[in-house]
N, C-alpha and C positions, 0 to 999 in steps of 0.2 A: 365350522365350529364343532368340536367333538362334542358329543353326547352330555360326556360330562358337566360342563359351562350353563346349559339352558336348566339344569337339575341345578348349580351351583346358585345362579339367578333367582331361581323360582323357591330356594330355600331362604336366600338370603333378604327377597320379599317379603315372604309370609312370615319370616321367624322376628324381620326387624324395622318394617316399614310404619307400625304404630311408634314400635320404640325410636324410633328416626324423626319423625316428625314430631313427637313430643320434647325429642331435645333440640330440636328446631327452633320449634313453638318457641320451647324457654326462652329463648338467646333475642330472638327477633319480634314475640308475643302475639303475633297473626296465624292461628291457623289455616287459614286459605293460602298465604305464602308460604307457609310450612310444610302444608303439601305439597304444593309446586316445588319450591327447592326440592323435597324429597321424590319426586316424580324427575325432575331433573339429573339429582343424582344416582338412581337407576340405571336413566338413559346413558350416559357418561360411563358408569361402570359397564353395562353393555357394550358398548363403542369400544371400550380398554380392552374389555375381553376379548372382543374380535379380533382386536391389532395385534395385541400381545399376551404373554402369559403373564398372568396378576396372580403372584405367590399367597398373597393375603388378603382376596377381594373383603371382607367384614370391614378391614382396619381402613383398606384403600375406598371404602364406600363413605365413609366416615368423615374422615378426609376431605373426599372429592364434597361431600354436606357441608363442612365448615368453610372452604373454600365458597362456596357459593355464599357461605352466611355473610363473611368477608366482605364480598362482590356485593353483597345488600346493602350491606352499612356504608360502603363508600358512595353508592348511588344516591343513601338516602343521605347522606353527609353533603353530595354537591346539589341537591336540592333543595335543601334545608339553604344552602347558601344565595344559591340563584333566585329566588323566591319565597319570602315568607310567606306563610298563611295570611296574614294580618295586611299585607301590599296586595297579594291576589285580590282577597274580597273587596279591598278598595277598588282595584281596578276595576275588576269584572263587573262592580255595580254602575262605573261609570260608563262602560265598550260596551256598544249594543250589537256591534258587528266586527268583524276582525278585520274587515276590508275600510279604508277609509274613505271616506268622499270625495269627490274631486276638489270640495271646497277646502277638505283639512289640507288637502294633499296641496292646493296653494297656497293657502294660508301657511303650512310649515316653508315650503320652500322661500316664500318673503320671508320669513322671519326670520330664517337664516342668512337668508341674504343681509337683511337688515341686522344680524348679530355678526356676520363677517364682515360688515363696514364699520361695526365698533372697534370689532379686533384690528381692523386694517387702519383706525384712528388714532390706535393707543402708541404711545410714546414705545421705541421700539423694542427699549429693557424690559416696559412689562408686558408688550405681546409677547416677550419670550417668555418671558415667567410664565404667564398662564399657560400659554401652550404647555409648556412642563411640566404645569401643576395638571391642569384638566385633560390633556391627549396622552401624553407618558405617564401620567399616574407619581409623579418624582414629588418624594417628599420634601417639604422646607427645605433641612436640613443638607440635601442634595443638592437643592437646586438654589442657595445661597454659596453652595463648594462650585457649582460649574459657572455658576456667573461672577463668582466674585463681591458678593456682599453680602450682608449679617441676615440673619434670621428674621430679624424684626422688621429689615427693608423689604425683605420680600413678602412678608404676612402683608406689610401694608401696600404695597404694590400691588399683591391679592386682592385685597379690601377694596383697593381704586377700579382694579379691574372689574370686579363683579359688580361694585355700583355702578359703573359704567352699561355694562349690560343690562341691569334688573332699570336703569333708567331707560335704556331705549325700548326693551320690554314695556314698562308702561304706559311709554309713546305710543306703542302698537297697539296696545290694549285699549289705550283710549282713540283711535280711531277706529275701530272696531265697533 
């Protein structure tokens, strides 16, 4: 790395690393990840410099900070999706440990057992439908076009299926 680059760094630091973080800050409003992002983006521009010559390290430092900002927001977008705040606390108030007991760990495997002999009961249109509905995620309207009946046969066909289930479900519960 010629001379110049480590003096190019060391200016672009000290002249712009409050200023960076503060419009960080703005966008994302956590100072502690504000620095990190801009600690990050340092390091990044560092790395470029070694590789290549960076005509305009200020602009391309900049840059390489929004892109991270970018990178933040979609992290915090599929988390916000995967788990709410409000399901956590429920959960975590009821999970004492992350490991299950041997008694959940049979207790679940009957019960699926026991809910895969409802599915294996049901009249054979609406195991498919469910399967549809609940394993492919296929909405209604999908999955009244691939079988061939109205919307409203298959809602109720739903309807049968899931009381079917929540009935053997409280067979279980009650021998329990």
């Amino acid at each position: 790395m010629p001379r110049s680059r480590p003096l190019i760094l060391e200016t672009l630091f000290s002249g712009h690393r409050k200023k960076l973080i503060g419009r960080i800050q703005r966008s994302i409003g956590c100072r502690e990840t504000a620095e990190d992002i801009a600690h990050d983006s340092f390091e990044r521009l560092h790395k470029a410099m070694n590789e290549k010559e960076v005509l305009y390290p200020q602009a391309f430092l900049y840059q390489i900070a929004e892109n991270f900002i970018k990178d933040y927001f979609r992290r915090e977008k599929t988390r916000a999706i995967c788990i709410k705040p409000t399901d956590f606390d429920k959960i975590s108030d009821t999970i004492s440990s992350s490991e299950p007991t041997q008694d959940d760990v049979v207790a679940g495997r009957q019960m699926l057992r026991e809910i895969e002999t409802v599915i294996k009961a049901m009249p054979k249109r609406r195991r498919e439908i469910f399967i549809l509905k609940k394993v492919h995620k296929m909405r209604n309207r999908e999955i009244a076009k691939k079988v061939g009946i109205s919307e409203s046969a298959v809602e109720k066909n739903l309807r049968l299926a899931l009381l079917q289930c929540i009935e053997q479900k409280n067979k279980i519960d009650a021998e329990y």
